[in-house]
C-alpha positions as CSV (number, residue, x, y, z in Angstrom):
1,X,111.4,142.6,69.2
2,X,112.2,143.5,72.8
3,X,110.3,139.9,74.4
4,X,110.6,137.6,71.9
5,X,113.1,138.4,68.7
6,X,115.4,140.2,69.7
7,X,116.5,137.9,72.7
8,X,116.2,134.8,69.6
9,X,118.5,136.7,67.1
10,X,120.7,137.0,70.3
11,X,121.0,133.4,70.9
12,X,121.1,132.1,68.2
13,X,123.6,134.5,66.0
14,X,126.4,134.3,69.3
15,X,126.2,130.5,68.2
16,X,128.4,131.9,64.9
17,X,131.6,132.8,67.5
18,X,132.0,129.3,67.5
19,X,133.1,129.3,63.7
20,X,137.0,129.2,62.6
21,X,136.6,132.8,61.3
22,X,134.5,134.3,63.6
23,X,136.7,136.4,66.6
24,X,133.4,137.3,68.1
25,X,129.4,137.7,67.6
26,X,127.4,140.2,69.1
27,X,123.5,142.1,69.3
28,X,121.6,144.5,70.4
29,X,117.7,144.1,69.2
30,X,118.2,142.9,65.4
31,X,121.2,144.4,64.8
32,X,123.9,142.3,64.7
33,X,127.9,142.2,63.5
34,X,130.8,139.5,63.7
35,X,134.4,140.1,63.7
36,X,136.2,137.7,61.0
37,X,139.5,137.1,62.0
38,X,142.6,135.5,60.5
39,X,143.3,133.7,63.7
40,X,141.2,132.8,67.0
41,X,142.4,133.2,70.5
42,X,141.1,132.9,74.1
43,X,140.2,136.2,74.5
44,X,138.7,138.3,71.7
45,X,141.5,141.2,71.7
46,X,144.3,139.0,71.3
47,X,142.8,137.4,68.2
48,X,144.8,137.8,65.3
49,X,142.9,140.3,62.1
50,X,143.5,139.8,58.7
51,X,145.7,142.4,57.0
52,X,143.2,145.0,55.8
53,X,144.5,145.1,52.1
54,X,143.3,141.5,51.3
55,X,139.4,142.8,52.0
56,X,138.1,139.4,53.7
57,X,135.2,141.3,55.1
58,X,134.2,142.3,51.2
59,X,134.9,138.1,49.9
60,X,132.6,137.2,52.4
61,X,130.3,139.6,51.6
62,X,130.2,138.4,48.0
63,X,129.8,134.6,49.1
64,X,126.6,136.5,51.2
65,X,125.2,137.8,48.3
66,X,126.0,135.2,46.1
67,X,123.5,132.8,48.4
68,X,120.8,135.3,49.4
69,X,121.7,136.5,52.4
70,X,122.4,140.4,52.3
71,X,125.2,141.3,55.1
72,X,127.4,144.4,55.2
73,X,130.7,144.1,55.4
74,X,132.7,147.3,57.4
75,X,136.1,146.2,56.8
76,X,136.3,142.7,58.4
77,X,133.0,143.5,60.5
78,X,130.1,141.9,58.8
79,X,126.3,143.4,59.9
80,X,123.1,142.5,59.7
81,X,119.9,144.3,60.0
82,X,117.1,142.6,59.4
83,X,113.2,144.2,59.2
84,X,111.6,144.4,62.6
85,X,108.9,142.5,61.6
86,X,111.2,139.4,61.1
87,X,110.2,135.5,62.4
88,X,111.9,133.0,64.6
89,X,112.0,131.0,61.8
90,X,113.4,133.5,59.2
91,X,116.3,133.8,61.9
92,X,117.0,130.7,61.6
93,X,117.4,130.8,57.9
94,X,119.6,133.7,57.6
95,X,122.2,131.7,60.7
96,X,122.1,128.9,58.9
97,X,122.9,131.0,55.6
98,X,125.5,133.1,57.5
99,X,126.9,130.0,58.7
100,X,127.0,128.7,55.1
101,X,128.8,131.5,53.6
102,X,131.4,131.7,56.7
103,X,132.9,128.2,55.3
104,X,132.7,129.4,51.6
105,X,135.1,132.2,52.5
106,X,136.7,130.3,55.0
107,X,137.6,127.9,52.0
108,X,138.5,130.3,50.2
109,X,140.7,131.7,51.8
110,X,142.1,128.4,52.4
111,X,142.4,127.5,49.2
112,X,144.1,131.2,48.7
113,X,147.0,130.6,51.5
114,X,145.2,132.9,53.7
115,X,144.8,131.7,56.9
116,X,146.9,131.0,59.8
């Protein structure tokens, strides 16, 4: 985990802050979280969050499960913590899931009015 999958989870889940809902991505081993957010900015504090009564962090979390990819949601913070023993490649399946189910909720949420 330390040499090899760790470092890969790193690299390749920070590619998610490029996404419209996505404030910022971070790691440490093969745990991971992301910070949706109603509206991006240059620097990650002055992002704008969604108002915490519209749950974002739980519709995502139902377009996750929905499409086999199990991710907690902590309020808008959505986690992942995959089994130690996980591949390179099975890394690549759950981003490209992740990634998947960030434009289902982003939309809906579109589609809802929600976003900025």
């Amino acid at each position: 985990v330390a040499l090899e999958t760790g470092p890969y989870l790193k690299a390749r889940f920070a590619s998610l802050a490029g996404h419209p809902l996505v404030g910022y991505a971070d790691s440490f081993g093969l745990v991971a979280g992301l910070n949706l957010v109603r509206k991006k900015a240059a620097r990650v504090h002055d992002c704008e969050p969604f108002d915490p009564a519209l749950a974002v962090g739980m519709i995502c979390r139902r377009h996750m499960f929905d499409n086999g990819m199990i991710m907690r949601a902590v309020g808008d913070r959505m986690i992942i913590a995959p089994p130690l023993v996980t591949s390179q490649e099975q890394i690549d399946e759950m981003i490209d899931k992740i990634r998947f189910c960030l434009d289902a909720t982003l939309a809906e949420l579109q589609a809802r009015g929600l976003m900025g």
